[in-house]
N, C-alpha and C positions, 0 to 999 in steps of 0.2 A: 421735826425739831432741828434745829442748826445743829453742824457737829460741835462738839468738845473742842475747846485749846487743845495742843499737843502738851503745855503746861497750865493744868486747869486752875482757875481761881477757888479759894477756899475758904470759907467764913462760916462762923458759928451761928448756930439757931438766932442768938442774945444777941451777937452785933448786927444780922439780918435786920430782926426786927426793932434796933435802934433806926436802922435805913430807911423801912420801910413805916418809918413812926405808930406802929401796932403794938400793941402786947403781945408774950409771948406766953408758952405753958405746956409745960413737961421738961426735957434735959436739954439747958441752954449750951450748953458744951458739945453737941451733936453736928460734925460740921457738912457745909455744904458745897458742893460741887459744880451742880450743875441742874437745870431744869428741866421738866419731861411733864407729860402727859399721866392720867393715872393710870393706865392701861398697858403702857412702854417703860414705868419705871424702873430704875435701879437703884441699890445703895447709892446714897450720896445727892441724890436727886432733891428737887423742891418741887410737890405741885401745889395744887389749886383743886379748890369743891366749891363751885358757882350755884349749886343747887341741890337740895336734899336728896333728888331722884337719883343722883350718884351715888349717892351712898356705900353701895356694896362694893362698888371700884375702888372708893376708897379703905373698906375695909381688906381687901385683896392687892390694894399694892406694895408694893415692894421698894418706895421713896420710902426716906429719913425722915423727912418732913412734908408740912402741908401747911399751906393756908387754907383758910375757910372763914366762915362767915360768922358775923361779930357774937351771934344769937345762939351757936353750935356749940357742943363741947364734944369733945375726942381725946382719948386721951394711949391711944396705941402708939401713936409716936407723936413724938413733938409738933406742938401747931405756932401759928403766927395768927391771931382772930385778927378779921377786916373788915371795916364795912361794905367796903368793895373789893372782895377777894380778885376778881382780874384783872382789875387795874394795880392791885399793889402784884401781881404777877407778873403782870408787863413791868413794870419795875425792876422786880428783879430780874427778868429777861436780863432787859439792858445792863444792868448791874454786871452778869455772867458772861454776855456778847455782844460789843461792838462791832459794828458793821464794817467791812473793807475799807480803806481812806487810801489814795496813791500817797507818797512820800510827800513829807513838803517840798515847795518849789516851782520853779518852771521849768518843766521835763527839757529839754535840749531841743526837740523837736516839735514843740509847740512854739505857732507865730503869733506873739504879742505886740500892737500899734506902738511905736516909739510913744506917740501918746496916748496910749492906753495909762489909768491909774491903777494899780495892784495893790490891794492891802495887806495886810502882815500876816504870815502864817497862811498862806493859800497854798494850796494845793492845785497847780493844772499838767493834764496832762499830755501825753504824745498827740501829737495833729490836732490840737485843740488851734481850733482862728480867733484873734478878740482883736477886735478891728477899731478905727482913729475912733478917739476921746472915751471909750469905754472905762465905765468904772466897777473896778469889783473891790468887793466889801472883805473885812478884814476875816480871816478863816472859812474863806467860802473853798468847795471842793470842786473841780471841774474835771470829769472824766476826759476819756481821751474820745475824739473823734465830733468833738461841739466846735459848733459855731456861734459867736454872739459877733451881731452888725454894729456900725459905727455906732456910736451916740446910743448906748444904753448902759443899764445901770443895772448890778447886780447886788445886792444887799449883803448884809453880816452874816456869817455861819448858814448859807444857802450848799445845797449838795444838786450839780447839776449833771446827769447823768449821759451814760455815751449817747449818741446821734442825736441831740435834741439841738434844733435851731431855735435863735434867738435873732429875730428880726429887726431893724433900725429903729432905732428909739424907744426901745420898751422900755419901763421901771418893772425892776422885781425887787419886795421889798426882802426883809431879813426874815433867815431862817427856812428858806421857802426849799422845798424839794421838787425838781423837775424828773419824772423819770423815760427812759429812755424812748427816742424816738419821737417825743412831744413836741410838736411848731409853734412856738408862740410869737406872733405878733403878723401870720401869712395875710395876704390880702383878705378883705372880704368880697365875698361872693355879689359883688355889683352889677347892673349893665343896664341899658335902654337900650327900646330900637330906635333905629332912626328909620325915616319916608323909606327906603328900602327895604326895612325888615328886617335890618343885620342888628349885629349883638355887639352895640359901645362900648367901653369898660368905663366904672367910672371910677374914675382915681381915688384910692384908698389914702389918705393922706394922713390919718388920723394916728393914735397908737393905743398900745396896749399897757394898762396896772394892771399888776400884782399884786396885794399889800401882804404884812407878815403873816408869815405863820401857813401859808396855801402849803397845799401839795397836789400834783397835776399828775394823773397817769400816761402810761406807756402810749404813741402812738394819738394822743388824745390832740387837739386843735385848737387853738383859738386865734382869733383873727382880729388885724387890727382894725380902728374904726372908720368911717370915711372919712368923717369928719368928729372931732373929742377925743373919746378915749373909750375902747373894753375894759370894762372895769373887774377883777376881783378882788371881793374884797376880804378883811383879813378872818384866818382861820376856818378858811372852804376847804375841803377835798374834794377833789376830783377823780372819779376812779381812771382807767383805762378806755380808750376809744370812742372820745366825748366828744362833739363839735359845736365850741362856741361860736355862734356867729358874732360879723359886725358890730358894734354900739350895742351890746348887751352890754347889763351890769346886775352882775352879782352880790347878795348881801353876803353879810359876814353866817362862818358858822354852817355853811351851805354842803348837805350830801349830795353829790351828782355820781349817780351809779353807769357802770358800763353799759355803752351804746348810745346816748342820751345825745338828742340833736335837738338846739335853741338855736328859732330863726333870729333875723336881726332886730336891734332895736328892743327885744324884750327885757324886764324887767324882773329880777325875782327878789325878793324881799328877805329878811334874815329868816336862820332854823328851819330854811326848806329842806325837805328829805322828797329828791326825787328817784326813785327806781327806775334799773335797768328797762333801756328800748321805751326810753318816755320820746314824744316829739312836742315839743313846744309852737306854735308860732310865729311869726313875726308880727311885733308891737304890742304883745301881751302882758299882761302886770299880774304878779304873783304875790298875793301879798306874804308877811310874815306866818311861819307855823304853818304853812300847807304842807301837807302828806300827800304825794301824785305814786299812786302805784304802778308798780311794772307795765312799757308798754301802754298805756294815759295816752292819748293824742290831747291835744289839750290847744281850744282854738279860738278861744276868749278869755279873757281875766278872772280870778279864781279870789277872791278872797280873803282875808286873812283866818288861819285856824282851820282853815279847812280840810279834811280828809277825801280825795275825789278818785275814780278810776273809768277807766274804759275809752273809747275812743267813737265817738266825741266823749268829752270826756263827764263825768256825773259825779253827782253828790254820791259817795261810798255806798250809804247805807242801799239807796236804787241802783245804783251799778252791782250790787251783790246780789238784789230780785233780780236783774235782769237774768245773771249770770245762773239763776237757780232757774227760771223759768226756760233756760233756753233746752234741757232734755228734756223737757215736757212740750213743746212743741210739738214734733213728728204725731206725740196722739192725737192732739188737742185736735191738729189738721184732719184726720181719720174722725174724731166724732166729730168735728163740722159737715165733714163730706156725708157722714150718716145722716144729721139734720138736715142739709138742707136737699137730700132725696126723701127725707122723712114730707120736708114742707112741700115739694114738689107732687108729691103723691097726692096729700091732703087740696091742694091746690085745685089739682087734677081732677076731684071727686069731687069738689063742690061746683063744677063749671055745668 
């Protein structure tokens, strides 16, 4: 858990769960401090019971409080009932701890384009570049050590974190979180040969959206288009060490878990949930509501609703025979080898 303020915030069970618009039950007057874990807690803490099978941790900790689930009753110390006990957790998180922000301002030693536009209340910092006709949106946060090229566009209360470039002419829309080390808008990976055999490049000329609400991990890639635009769209995440290719477009609402490489040109439709070390294609269509499990190669168009896994990749339910049937192989091979000396024998006797 994040540390403590040096000067902690304090609120009562009753104003808590005014915040967290819950009901409350036991002593509203019991204040709170800070939040933990059930297993790490202290006076003054707040947790969380997501499921019955905790139970006994919650009976043995040592928080003031707890949230739990709307259907539960407890009554050892004060609760806050939820429908969704971790999300009104996460709540209070935030409530208890906001995240770092540099000072407002433009640090002294960050270089901003004479025409660059800067909105109200930003935050940028040391060695930060923001290059001619750039615009950034009102309360965006830019660590220190980013780059954004000429002619792009960075939206409202975005948080873009140290070493991430920002390539010529992207749009990123509002709210978006870049974190560190992320490329958005690098070439894509283009080329033909020509009568000699050698490797062309073909001019990337295209660029990269954003829309609101994304957030893009550490280290992660995406690439501008050759020609239109890479598209994401609003309320994706993106975990860490992702590679967009090319003229990809992503729906909205979109998991993309660590490692996950889409060739160019494909398509993924809304509410995909793809797991880590998936490989996509290039020119594949995914439709809306696919589930691609961990590691998926995935080398044709997939449907919508679908649940698939393995490489190439299958309908779940046969990709989970397959996966059952593969320790039973090594026998299977040994009574083959028995029959067919059994059928050789028999063979043998009748000539």
């Amino acid at each position: 858990m994040p540390e403590k303020k040096s000067v902690p915030i304090q609120v009562s069970v009753s104003a808590l769960s005014k915040l967290l618009d819950c009901p409350y039950y036991g002593k509203g007057t019991t204040l709170i401090s800070g939040v933990s874990n059930l297993k790490e807690a202290e006076k003054g803490d707040l947790v969380f019971l997501a499921h019955r099978k905790f139970q006994s941790q919650l009976e043995h900790t040592k928080a003031s409080a707890a949230i739990i689930p709307i259907d539960e009753t407890y009554d050892r110390i004060p609760v806050i009932k939820s429908k969704n006990p971790q999300l009104s957790f996460l709540q209070a998180v935030e409530y208890f701890f906001q995240p770092h922000k540099p000072a407002l301002g433009i640090h002294s030693l960050a270089y901003v384009s004479p025409t660059a536009k800067v909105g109200k209340d930003v935050s940028i910092g040391a060695f930060v570049f923001i290059g001619d006709e750039v615009e950034i949106g009102n309360r965006a946060v830019i660590f220190p050590f980013v780059a954004i090229y000429p002619h792009s566009k960075v939206g409202r209360d975005c948080i873009i974190h140290s070493h991430v470039s920002i390539r010529e002419e992207t749009f990123i829309g509002n709210r978006v979180i870049i974190h560190n080390g992320a490329v958005i808008g690098s070439d894509g990976f283009g080329y033909i040969q020509d009568t000699r055999k050698a490797h062309v490049k073909i001019p990337q000329i295209g660029n990269v959206v954003i829309q609101d609400n994304v957030e893009i991990g550490a280290n992660t890639t995406i690439d501008r288009a050759s020609l239109g635009k890479t598209i994401i769209r609003k309320g994706t995440k993106i975990d860490n060490l992702v590679q967009v290719a090319h003229n990809v477009e992503i729906g909205s609402n979109v998991i993309l878990a660590a490692q996950t490489g889409i060739a160019g040109s494909s398509i993924i439709g809304k509410k995909v949930m793809v797991g880590g070390q998936v490989g996509i294609a290039d020119h594949v269509e995914i439709g809306d509501n696919v589930i691609l499990a961990a590691k998926s190669g995935v080398s044709k168009d997939i449907p919508a609703n679908s649940m698939v896994g393995g490489s190439p990749h299958l309908d779940m339910r046969e990709w989970q025979k397959a996966c059952l049937s593969i320790p039973q192989l090594y026998d299977m091979l040994k009574e083959i080898k028995k029959l067919k000396k059994k059928i050789e024998a028999l063979e043998k006797a009748q000539r």
